[in-house]
N, C-alpha and C positions, 0 to 999 in steps of 0.2 A: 387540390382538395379545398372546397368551401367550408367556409369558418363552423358551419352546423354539421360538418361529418365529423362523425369518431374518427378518431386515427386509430389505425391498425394494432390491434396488438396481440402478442405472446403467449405460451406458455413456456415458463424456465422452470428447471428446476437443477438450481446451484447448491453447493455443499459450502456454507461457509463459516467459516470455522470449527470445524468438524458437525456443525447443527446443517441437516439437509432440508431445504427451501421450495416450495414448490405454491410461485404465483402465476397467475396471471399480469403482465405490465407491459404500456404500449410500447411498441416495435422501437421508438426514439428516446427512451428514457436510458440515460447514461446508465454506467455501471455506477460510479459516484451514487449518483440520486438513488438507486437501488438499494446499496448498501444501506445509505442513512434516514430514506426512507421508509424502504417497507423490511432491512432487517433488523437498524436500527443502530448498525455499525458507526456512531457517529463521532469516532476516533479517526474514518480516514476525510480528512479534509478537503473543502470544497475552495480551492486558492485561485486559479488564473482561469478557467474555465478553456484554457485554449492548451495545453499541455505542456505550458510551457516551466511552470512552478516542478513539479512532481510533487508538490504536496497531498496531492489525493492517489500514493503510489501503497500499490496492494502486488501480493504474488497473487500469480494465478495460474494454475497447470489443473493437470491430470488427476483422481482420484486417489494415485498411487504415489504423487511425488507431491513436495511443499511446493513448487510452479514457480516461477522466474517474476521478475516485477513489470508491472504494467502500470498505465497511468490511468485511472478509474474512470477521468473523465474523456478519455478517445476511445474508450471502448463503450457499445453500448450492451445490456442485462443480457441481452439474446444474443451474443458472444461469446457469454459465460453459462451458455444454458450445458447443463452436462460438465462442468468444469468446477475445481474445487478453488475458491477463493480463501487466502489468508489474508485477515488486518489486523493493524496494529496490537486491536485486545488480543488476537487469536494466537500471540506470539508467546502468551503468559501460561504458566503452568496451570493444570487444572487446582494448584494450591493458589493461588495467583501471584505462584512467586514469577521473578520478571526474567525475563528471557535472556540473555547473557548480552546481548547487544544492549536491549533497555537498560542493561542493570549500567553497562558501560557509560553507556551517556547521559545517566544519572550522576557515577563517581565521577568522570573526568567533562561535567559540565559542560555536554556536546548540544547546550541547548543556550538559549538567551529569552525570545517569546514565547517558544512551543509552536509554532505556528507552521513552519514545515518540518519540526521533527518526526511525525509519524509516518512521514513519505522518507526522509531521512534512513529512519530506523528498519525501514522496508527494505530501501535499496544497496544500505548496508547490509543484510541477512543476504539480497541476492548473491552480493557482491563474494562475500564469504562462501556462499555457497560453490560457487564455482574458482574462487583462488583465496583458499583458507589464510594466507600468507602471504598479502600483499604489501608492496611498497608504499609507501606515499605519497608518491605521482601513479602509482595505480589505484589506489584508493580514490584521490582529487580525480581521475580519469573517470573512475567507474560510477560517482557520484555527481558528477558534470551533469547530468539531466535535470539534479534538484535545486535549486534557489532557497539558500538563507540570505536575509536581508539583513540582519543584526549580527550574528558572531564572528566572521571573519574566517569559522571553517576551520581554525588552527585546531579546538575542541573537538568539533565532530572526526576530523582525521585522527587525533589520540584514543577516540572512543573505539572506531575501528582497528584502528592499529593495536589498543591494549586488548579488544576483542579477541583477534586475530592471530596474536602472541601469548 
């Protein structure tokens, strides 16, 4: 493709957080860029561009279930076209009280810069989702995709674990 063609693009229309989306956006634009650009989702973070962070970690499923976690930026918009995406804000009641994971690693300080806690706080709801009752080498296990670079992880494992229990 020469520098003067349009790139190809899209129509999607995603459901995210419960508000139903329906743009236009080229065929290459990540789910990341999507969210925080055109729906303005700017809680799920843009960290290593290579997937290696999980800080831009969102659920994503079916219209009928909350979806499994993904890394925002390996997937790109037209992925998600037909697919219901949850972030970070979309975890808050419509009171905007906070979600029982947020609220955890608010009390037991599962945070230090903020910086990859909203991929954090994503992959912990998966994680719960599929083993309400996990250990804490199942927890460290299940969260292995995300990178903190400041807390040391002892926090984020109690926020889960008091979640959890």
């Amino acid at each position: 493709m020469s520098p003067n063609t349009p790139a190809p693009s899209a129509r999607v229309t995603v459901n995210v957080d419960g508000t139903r989306y329906v743009d236009t956006v080229e065929a290459r634009t990540l789910l990341v860029q999507y969210l925080r650009d055109n729906v303005g989702k700017t809680g799920t973070v843009v960290g290593c561009d290579t997937s290696n962070c999980g800080a831009c970690t969102v659920l994503m499923g079916t219209a009928d279930e909350i979806g499994h976690s993904v890394k925002s930026c390996s997937v790109l918009a037209v992925q998600a076209d037909g697919q219901s995406v949850t972030t970070v804000e979309g975890l808050a009641g419509p009171d905007g009280s906070l979600h029982a994971v947020q609220r955890a690693f608010h009390e037991m300080h599962g945070l230090q810069c903020g910086f990859c806690t909203p991929g954090m706080i994503m992959a912990t709801v998966d994680l719960l989702q599929d083993n309400p009752d996990p250990s804490d080498e199942e927890i460290r296990d299940g969260l292995s995709g995300n990178l903190c670079r400041c807390t040391g992880y002892q926090n984020i494992v109690r926020a889960a674990t008091c979640t959890a229990r």
